[in-house]
LUMKE-866386 format. One record per residue: residue in one letter; x negated, y, z negated of N, C-alpha, C in turn. Coordinates in steps of 0.001 Angstrom, whole numbers, plus 500000, padded with zeros to 6 digits. Layout:
N
aXYZXYZXYZ;...
% end
This chain:
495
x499138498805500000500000500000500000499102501245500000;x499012502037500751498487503322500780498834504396500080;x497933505253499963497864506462498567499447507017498571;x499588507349499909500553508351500500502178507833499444;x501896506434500119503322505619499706503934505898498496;x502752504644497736502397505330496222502957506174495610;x502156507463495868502523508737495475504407508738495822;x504772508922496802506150509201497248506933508267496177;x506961507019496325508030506284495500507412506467493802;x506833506661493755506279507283491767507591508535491880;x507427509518492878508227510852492721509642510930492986;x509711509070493606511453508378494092512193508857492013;x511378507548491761511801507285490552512155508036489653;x511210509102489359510448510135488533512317511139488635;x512453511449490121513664512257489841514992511841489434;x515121510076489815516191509485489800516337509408487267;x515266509212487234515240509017486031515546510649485147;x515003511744485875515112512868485257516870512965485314;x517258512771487297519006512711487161519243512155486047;x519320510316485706519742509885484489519707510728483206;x518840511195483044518637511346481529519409512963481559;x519439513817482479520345514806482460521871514467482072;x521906513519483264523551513136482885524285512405481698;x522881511785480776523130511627479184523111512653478093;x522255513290478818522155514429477826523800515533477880;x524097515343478980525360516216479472526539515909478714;x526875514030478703527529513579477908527340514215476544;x526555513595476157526197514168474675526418515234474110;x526148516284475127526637517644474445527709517893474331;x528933516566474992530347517240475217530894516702473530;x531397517787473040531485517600471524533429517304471424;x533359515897471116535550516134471687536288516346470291;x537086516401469798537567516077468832538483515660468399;x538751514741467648539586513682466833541044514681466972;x541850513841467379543615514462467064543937514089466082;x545283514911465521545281515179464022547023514591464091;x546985513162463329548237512741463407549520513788462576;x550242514129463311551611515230462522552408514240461688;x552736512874462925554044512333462180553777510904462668;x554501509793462367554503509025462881555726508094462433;x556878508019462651557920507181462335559008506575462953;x560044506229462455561129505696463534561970506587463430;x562606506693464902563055507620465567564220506995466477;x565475506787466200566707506034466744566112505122467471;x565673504237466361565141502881466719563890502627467168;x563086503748467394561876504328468491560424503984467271;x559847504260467922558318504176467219557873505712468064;x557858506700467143557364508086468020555872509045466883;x554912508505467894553800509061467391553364510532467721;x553156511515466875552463512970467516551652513573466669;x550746514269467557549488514683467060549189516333467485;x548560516583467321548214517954467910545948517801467642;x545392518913468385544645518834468558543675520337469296;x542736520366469630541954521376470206541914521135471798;x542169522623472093541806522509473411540632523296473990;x539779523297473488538832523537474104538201523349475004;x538869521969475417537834521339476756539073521253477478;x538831521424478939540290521160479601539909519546480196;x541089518914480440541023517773480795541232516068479898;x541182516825478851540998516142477955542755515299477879;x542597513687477442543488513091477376543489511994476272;x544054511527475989544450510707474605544924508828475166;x544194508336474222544019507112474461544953506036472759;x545905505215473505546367504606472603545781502831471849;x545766502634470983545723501309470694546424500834469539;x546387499629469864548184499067468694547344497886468170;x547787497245466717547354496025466219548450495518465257;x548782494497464920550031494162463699549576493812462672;x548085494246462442547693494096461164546597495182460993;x546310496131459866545626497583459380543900496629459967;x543370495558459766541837495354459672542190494528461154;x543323494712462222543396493778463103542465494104464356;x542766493416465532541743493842466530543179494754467245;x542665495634467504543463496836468225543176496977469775;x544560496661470413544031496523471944545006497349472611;x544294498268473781544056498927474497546068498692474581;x546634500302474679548071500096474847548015501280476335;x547532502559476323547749503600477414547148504971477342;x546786505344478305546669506763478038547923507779478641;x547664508858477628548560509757478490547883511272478007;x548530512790478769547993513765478497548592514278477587;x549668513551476911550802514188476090550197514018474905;x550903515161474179550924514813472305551753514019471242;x552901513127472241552992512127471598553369510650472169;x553572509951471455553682508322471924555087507808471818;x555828507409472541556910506557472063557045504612472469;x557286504593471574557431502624472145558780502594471443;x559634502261472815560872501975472952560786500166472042;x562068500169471505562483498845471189561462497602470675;x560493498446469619559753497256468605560408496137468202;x559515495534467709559924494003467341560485494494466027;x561764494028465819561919494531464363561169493591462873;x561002494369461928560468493493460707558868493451461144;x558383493598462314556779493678462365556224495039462106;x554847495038461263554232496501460863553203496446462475;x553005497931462754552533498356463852551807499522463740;x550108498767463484549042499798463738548699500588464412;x548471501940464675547921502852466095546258503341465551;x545731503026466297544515504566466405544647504944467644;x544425506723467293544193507178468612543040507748468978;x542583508121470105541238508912470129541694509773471339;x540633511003471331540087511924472110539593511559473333;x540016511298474852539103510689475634538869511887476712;x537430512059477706537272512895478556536286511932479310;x537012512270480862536240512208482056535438512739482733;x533933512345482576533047512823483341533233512275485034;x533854513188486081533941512482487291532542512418487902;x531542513690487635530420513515488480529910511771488207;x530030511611487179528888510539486660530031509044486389;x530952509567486274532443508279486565532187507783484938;x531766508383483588531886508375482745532983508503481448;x533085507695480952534339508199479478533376508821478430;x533983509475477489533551509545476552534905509418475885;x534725508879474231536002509412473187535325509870471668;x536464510843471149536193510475469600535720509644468882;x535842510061467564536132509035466600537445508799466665;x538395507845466122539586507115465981540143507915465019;x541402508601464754542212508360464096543884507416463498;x543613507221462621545074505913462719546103505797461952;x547565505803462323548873505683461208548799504536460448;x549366504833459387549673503536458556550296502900459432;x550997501779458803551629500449459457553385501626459634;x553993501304461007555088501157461106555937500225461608;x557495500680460172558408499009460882559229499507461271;x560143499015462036561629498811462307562005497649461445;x562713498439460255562761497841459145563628496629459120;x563719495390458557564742494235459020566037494644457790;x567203494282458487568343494848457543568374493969455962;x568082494974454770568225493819454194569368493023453228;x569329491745452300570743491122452349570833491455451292;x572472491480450712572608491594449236573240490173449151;x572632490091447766572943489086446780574247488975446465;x575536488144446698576981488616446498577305488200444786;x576993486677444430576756486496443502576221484908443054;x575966484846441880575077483606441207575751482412440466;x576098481373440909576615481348439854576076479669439644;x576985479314438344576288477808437660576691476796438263;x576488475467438821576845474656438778576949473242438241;x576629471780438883576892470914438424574957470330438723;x574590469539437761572917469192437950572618469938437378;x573018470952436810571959472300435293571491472573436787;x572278473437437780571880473800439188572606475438439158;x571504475998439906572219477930440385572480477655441631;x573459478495442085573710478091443496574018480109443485;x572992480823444725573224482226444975573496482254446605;x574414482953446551575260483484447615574879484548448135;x574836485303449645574296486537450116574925486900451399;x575058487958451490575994488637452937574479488489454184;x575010487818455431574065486980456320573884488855456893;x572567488055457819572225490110458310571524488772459815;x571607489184461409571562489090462043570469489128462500;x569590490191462047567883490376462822567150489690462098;x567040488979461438565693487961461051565823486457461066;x564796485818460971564655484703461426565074483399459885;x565002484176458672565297483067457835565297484382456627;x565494483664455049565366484552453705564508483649452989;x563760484341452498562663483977451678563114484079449925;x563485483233449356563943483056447849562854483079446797;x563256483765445913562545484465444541563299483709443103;x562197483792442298562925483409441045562014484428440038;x562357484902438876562067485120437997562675484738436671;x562308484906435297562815484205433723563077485664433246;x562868486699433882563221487790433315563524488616434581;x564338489735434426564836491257435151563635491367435512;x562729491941434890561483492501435769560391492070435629;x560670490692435544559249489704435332558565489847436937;x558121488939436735556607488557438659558238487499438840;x558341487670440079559741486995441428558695486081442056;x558940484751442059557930483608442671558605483373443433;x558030482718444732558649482340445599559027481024445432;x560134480577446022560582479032445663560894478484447013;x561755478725447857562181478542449399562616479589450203;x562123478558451630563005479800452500564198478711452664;x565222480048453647566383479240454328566585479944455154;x566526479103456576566999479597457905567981480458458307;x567733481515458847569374481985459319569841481434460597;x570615480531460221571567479954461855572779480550461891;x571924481896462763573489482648463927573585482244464514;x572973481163465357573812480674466799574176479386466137;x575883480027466962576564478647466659577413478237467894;x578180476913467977578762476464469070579885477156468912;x580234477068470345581725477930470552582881477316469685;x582519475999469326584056475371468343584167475979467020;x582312476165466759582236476330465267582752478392464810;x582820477984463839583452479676463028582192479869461984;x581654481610462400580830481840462281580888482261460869;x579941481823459752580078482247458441579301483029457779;x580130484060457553579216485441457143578013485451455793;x578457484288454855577468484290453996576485483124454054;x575685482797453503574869481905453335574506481186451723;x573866480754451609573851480239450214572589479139449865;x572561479069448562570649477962448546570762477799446875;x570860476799446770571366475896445388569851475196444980;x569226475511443782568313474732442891568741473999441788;x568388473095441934568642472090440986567937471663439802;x568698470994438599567719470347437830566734471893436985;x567353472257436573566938473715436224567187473475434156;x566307474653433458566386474109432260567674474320431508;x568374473715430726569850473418430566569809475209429476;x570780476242429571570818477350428876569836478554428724;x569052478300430274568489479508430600568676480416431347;x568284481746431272568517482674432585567705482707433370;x568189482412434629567124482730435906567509484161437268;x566907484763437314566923485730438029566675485747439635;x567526486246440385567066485847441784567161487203442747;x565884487094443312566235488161444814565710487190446266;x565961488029447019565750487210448454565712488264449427;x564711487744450430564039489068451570564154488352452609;x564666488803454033564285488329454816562750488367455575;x562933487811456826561646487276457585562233487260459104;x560790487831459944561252487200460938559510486625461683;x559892485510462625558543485067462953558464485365464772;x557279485511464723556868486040466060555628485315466701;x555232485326468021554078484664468191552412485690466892;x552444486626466858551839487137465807552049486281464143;x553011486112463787552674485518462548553966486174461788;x554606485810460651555528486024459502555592487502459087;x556468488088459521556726489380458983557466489835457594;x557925490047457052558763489863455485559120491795455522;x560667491616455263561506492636454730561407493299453321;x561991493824452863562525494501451607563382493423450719;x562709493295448983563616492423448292564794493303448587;x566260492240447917567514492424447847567591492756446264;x568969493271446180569501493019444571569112491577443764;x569197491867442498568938490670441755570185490310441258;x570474489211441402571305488278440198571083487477439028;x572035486821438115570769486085437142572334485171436880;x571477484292436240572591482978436175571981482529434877;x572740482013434001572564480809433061572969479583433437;x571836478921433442571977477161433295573109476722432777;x573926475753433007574831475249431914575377473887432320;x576487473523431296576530471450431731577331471077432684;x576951470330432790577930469965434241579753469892433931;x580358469961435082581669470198435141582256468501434661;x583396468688434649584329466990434545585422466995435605;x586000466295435802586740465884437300588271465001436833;x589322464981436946590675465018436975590545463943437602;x590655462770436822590746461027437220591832460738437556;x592809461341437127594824460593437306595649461823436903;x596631461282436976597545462465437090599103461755436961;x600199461463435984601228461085436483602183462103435787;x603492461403436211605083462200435140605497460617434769;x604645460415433115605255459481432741606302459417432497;x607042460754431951608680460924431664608969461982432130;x610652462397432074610459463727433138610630464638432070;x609889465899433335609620467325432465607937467228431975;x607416466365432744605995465663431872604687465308433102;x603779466114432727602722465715433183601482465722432829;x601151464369432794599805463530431791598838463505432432;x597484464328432633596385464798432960595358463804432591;x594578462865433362593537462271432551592115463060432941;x591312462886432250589997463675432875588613462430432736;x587174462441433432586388462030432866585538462553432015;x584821461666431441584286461883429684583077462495430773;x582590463666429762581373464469430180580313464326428928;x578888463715428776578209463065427686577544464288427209;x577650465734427822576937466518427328577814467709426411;x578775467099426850580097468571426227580226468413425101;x581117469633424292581230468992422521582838469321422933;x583364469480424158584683469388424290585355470111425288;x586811470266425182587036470837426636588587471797426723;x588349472642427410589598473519427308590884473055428601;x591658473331428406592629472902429760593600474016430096;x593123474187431218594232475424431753595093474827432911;x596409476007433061597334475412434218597676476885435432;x598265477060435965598815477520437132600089477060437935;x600639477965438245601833477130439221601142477801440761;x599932478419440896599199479195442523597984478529442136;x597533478062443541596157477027443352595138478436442839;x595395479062443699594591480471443259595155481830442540;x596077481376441474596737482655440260596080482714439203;x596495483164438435595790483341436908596364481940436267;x595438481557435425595473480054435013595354480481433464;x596309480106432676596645480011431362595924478785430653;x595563479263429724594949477886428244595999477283427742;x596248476148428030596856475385427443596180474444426136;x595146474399425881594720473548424835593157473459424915;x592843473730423854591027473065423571590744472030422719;x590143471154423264589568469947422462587991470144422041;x588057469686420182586468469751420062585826468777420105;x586241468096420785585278466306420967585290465828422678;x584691465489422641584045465331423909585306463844424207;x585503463193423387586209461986423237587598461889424012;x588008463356423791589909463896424081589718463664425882;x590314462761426363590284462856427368591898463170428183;x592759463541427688594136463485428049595380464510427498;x595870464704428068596729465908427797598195465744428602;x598804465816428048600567465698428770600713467226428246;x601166467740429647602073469210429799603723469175429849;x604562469761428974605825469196428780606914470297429261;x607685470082429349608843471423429747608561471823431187;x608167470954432097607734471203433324609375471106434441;x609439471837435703610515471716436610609821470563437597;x611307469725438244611093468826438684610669468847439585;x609638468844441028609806468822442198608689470179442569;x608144470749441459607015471907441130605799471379441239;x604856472619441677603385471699441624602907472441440749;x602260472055440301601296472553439051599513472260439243;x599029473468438805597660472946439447596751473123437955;x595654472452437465595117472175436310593470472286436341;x592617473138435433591310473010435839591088472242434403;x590215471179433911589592470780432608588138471662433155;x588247472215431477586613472958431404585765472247430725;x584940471672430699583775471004429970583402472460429203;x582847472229427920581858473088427092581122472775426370;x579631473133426106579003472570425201578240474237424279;x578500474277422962578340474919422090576426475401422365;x576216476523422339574676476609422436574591478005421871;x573659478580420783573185479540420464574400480531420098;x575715479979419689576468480459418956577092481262420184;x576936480190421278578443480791422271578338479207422690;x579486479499424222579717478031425055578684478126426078;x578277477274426592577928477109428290579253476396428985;x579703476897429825581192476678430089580446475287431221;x581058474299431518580515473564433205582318474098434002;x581569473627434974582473473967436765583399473359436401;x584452474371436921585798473406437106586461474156438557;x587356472979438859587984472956440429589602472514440059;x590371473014440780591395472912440877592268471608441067;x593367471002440325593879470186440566595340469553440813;x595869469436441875597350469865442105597829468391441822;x598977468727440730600105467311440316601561468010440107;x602628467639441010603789467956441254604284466933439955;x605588468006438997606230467247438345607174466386439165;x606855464962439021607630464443440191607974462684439527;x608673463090438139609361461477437954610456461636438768;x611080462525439594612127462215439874611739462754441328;x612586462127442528612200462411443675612510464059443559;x612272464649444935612512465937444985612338466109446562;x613227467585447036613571468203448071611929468520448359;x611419468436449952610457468732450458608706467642449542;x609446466806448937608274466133448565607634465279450118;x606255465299449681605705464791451187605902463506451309;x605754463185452248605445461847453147604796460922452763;x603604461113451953602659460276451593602975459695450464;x603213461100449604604002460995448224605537459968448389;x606072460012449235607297459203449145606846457840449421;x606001457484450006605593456302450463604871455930449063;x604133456450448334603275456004447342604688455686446338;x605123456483446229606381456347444793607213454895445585;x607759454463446428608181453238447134607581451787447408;x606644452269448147605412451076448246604143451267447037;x603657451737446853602894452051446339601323452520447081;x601637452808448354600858452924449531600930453846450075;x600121454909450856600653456004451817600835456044452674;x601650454349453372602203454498454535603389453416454239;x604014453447455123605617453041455247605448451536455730;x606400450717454650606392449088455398607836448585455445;x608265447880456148609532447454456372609200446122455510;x610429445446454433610346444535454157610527443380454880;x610243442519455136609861441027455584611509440371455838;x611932440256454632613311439294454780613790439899453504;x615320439515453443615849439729452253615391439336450748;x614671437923450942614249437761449722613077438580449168;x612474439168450086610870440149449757612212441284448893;x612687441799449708613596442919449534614395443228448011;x614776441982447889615244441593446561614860441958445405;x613368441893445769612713441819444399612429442985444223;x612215444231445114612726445853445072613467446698444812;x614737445918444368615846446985444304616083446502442768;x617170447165441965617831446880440636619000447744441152;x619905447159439929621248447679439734621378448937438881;x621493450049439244622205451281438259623583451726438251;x624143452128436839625451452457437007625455454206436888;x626290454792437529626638455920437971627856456250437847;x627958457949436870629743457653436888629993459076438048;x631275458913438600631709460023438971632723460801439218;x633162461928439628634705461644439421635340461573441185;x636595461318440648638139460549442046638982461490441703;x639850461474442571641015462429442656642443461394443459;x643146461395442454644592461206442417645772462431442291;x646214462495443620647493463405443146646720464745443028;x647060465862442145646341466501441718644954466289440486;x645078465134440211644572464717438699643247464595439393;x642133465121438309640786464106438955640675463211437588;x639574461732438051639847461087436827638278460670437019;x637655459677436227636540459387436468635885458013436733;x635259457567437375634857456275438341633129456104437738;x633392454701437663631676453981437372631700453210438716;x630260453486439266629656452842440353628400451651440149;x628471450569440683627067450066439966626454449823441348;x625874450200441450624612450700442634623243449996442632;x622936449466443889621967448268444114621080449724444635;x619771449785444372618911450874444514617247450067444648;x616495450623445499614771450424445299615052450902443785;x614063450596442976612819450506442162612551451702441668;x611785452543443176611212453593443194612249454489443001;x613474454119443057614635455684442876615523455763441473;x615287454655441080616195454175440010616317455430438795;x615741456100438500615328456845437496615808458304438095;x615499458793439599615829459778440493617798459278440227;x617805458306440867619904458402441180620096458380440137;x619918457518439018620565458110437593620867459655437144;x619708460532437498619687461604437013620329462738438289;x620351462210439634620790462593440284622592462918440360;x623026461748439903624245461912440018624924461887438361;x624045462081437595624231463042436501624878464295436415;x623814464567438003624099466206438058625316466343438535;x625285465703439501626671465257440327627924465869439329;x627471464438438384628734464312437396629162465686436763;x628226466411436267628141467407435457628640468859435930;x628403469016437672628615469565438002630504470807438263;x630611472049438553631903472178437938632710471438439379;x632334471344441036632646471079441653633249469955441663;x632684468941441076633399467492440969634087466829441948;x633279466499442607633816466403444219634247464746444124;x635393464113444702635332463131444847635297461965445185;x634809460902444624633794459771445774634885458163444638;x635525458083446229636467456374445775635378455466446650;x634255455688447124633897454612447324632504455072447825;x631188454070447738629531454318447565628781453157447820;x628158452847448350627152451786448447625817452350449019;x624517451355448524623156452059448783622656450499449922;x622446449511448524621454448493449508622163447708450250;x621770447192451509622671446541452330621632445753453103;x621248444382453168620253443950454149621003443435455389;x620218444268456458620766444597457735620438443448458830;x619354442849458503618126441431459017616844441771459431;x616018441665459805614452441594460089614204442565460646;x615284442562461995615019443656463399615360445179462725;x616389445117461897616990446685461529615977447835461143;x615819448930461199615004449314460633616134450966459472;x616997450431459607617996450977458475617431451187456922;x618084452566456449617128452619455135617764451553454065;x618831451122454177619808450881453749619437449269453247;x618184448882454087617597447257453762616511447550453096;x616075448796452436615125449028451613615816449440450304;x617032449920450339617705450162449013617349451991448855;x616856452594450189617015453884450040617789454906450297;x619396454783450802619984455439451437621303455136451159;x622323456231451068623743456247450143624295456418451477;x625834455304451232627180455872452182628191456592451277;x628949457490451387629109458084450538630580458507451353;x631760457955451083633305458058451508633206457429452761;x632713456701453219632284455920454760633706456579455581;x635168455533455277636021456208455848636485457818456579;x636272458363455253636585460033455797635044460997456088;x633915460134456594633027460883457085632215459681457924;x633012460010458816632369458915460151631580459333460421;x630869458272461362629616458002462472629749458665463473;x629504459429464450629229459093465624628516459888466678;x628319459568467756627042459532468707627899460681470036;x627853461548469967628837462389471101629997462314469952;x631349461966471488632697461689470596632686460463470671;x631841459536470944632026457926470547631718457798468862;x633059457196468517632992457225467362632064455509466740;x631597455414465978630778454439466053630957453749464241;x631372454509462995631777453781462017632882454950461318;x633681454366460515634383455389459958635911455562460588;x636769456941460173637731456764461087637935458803461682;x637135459269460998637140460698461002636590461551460044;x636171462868460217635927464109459422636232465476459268;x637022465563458317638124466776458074637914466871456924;x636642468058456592636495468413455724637079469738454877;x638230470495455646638854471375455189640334470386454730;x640701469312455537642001468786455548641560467491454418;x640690466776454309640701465951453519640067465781452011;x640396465741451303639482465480449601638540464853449586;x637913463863450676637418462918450424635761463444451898;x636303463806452452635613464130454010634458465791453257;x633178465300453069632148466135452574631548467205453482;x631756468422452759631545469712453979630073469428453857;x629607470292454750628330470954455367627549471274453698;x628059471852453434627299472385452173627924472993450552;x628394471975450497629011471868449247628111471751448238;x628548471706446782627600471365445457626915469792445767;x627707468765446053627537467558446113626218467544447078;x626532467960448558625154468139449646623977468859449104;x624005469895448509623008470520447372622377469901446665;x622756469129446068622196468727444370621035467212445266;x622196466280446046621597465339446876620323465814447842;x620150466882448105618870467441449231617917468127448251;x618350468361446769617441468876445778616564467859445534;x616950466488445520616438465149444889616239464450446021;x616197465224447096615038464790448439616050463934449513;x617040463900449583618009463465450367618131463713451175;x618272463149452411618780464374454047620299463844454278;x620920464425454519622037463894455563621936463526457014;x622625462782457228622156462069458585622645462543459838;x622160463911460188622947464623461275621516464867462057;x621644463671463377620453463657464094620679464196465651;x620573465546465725621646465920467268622389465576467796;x623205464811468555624876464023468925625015463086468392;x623681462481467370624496461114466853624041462192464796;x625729461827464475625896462503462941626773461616462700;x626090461462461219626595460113460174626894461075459252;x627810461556459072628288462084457846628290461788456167;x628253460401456366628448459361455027627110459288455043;x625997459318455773625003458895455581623776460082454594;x623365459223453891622375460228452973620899459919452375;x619586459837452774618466458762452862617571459645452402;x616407458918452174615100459104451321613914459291452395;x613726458730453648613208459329454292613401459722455448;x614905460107455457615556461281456188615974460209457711;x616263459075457895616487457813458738617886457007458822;
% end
C-alpha cells in the first residue's frame, strides 16, 4: 500500500469518527424532562392518565408502558404527543401499572432519546363487591353464610375470624356459576357451609371476590362481616297422627346433645309460629295438640336446645305439615285418601268379595223421615270400609243434629258389584241416598231410580241443601259427571 493511500483512508476514518462522536455528544446535551403525573384514575369505566410537562424542546413526545404488577416487566403500550392516556375497557379486578417517559427524535442521526420514568400507582376497575346477607347455624356444629351473587368475577374467596377485628384467614373459595342452561333459573345468592366447627363459638365471616386472567388472580374489596354461633344439631318430626279427633300427636327424634325441646305450631307454613310447650329432658319425645278443626293443616317446628353459659344454643328446625284428619274431610288429597283406605298412596280394587269383606264393618246411624207433616226418627245400620267408619258416624251426626233434618227412608253404602266393576260401592265407599226420588241418568235415558223433583218431592235432594253441605265437608262428591248425574249417588273418591 503506498504512502498516499495510507494517509487518505487514516483521514477516511479520522472524520467518520469525529461525525460519531459529535452526534453523541449532541444527544447528550439534549437535556428532556420527566412528565409530571396530574391524575390518574377511572373515568366512566376508563383508565385516563395525564401529565403535564416542559416545553422547551419542540417535538418532544411521550411514551407509554403498562405492567399488572408495581416490580413487573413493563411493556411497551404507545406513543402519543398528547398529555394524556386513555385505555378503554380494562380488565376489571386487575391493578394496572404505567410509567411514562419523555421521548425525542433525533432524525439527523435516526436516534431516541427518553427520560427518566415516571409511574402511577396500581389502577383498578374495581370488581363489584358482595354483601354478606346472612349467617346462620346449622346441623354438624356447621355455619352456613349466604351473599348477594355480583356478575364480574370469577369466584369469592372466604374468610374466617374468632373475633370482629381479629386477622380473617382464608378458608375457601367458591366459584361463581353465572352461566346457566336455558331450563335452569338463575339464583341470585350463593352460599358455602363449614362444618364440624367448635360446638358454642362465634365465628366471623367476610368474603371478596376474584377474578382470574391469563396474568394471574386478582382479589376485590372484603364484604360486610357476619358472625354465627356454633350450636346442636336440629331433630326431625318422625310421625304424625289424629289418634282421636280434635288431636294431633307429634312424634320427634331423640337428639343426644339437647337437654330438651320447645314445640311450636302455625296454621301458614310460613306465619308466626306460637310455643306450645317446652320439655327439659331430652327423653320427651311426643306431644298431642288438642282442640284442633277437622280437615285443617297445621304445621309444627320441634326445637332442640341445649343449655350453655347460662343461655340456649337453639338447633335447626324445619317445618312440618299434619292435617287434623281422624275424620275424612272436603279437599283432602289423593294420596291421603288412599293412605287412610289402603294404607298405600295408590288406589287398589279389591280382588273378590271375600278380600272385600274383611274391609268393611257395620255402623249404625240415626236420622230423621217424614210422615205426613210429622218428622220422626230412623236407625240405619250401614256396611262401610274401615277407613270411614269413625268419619260416617260423625258425619251423619251432623246430619242428625242439623236444624234442616232432611229426610232419608232409605240408604245403603257396600254393595259387591263382581271383579269387573269398578264401583265405589264394592269398596264400601260410597252412599245411595233416596235411590227412588233421585235417579240416575245419562242424557234423558234414565238408567236407575224413577225421577228428581227436588222442589215437588221430600225425599228428591236439592243441589245444595244442609244435607249436600255437611256430606262434601267430610269429603263426599255427588255424582254429577256431565250428562251422566246420579243424584243418589255420594263417594269418597268422587267415582
Amino acid at each position: 500500500m503506498t504512502k498516499n493511500i495510507k494517509k487518505a483512508m487514516i483521514l477516511f476514518w479520522a472524520v467518520i469518527c469525529i461525525l460519531g462522536i459529535k452526534g453523541n455528544v449532541y444527544a447528550q446535551d439534549i437535556k428532556l424532562v420527566a412528565p409530571i403525573i396530574t391524575s390518574s384514575q377511572m373515568e366512566n369505566g376508563n383508565f385516563v392518565i395525564r401529565w403535564r410537562t416542559s416545553e422547551e424542546l419542540k417535538g418532544q413526545e411521550y411514551k407509554i408502558y403498562c405492567a399488572t404488577s408495581k416490580d413487573g416487566t413493563y411493556e411497551y403500550v404507545t406513543t402519543t404527543p398528547d398529555y394524556s392516556y386513555t385505555e378503554y375497557y380494562p380488565n376489571k379486578g386487575m391493578a394496572y401499572y404505567y410509567k411514562i417517559t419523555t421521548v425525542y427524535t433525533d432524525y439527523e442521526t435516526e436516534r431516541e432519546i427518553e427520560s427518566n420514568p415516571v409511574y402511577t400507582g396500581g389502577i383498578v376497575n374495581p370488581l363489584e363487591i358482595p354483601t354478606i346477607t346472612e349467617a346462620k347455624a346449622g346441623n354438624n356444629h356447621s355455619v352456613t353464610i349466604m351473599w348477594n351473587k355480583t356478575e364480574d368475577c370469577s369466584g369469592y374467596a372466604i374468610y374466617r375470624s374468632e373475633s370482629v377485628d381479629g386477622e380473617y384467614k382464608w378458608i375457601s373459595n367458591v366459584e361463581n356459576k353465572s352461566e346457566i342452561f336455558w331450563w335452569q333459573e338463575y339464583e341470585s345468592q350463593a352460599t358455602f357451609t363449614e362444618k364440624n366447627l367448635e360446638l358454642g363459638k362465634t365465628y366471623y365471616y367476610k368474603i371478596r371476590p376474584y377474578v382470574t386472567y391469563s396474568e394471574g388472580t386478582f382479589y376485590g374489596n372484603f364484604s360486610n362481616y357476619k358472625s354465627c354461633q356454633v350450636t346442636i344439631n336440629g331433630t326431625k318430626v318422625k310421625s304424625a297422627k289424629s289418634k282421636k279427633k280434635r288431636t294431633n300427636t307429634i312424634i320427634w327424634e331423640k337428639n343426644s346433645e339437647a337437654d330438651g325441646y320447645i314445640i311450636y305450631y302455625s296454621k301458614k307454613i310460613d306465619g308466626s309460629y306460637k310455643k306450645l310447650k317446652t320439655y327439659n329432658s331430652r327423653n320427651k319425645l311426643t306431644y298431642t295438640h288438642k282442640k284442633l278443626t277437622n280437615g285443617v293443616a297445621y304445621y309444627y317446628k320441634i326445637q332442640a336446645y341445649k343449655n350453655y353459659k347460662g343461655k340456649k344454643l337453639l338447633g335447626e328446625m324445619s317445618p312440618f305439615e299434619k292435617y287434623c284428619d281422624y275424620f275424612t274431610y272436603k279437599n283432602e288429597s289423593y294420596e291421603s285418601r288412599c293412605k287412610r283406605i289402603f294404607g298405600k298412596k295408590y288406589y287398589k280394587k279389591y280382588k273378590n268379595a271375600k278380600q272385600a269383606s274383611k274391609h268393611v264393618t257395620t255402623v249404625a246411624v240415626k236420622v230423621w223421615d217424614k210422615q205426613g207433616g210429622r218428622k220422626f226418627k230412623r236407625k240405619f245400620y250401614l256396611t262401610v270400609n274401615k277407613g270411614i267408619a269413625p268419619s260416617v258416624k260423625e258425619m251423619f251426626k251432623e246430619i242428625y243434629k242439623s236444624k234442616e233434618r232432611f229426610p232419608i227412608h232409605e240408604m245403603g253404602c257396600y254393595n259387591w258389584r263382581g271383579n269387573s266393576s269398578t264401583s265405589e260401592h264394592c269398596l264400601g265407599l260410597a252412599f245411595d241416598i233416596n235411590s227412588n226420588e233421585n235417579y240416575m241418568i245419562d242424557g234423558k235415558k234414565v238408567l236407575a231410580g224413577s225421577f228428581w223433583k227436588p222442589k215437588k218431592n221430600k225425599y228428591s235432594i236439592p243441589l245444595n241443601c244442609k244435607l249436600v253441605k255437611i256430606l262434601e265437608k267430610y269429603g263426599f262428591e255427588r255424582g254429577l259427571w256431565g250428562s251422566r248425574r246420579d243424584y243418589m249417588h255420594f263417594s269418597y273418591f268422587g267415582t
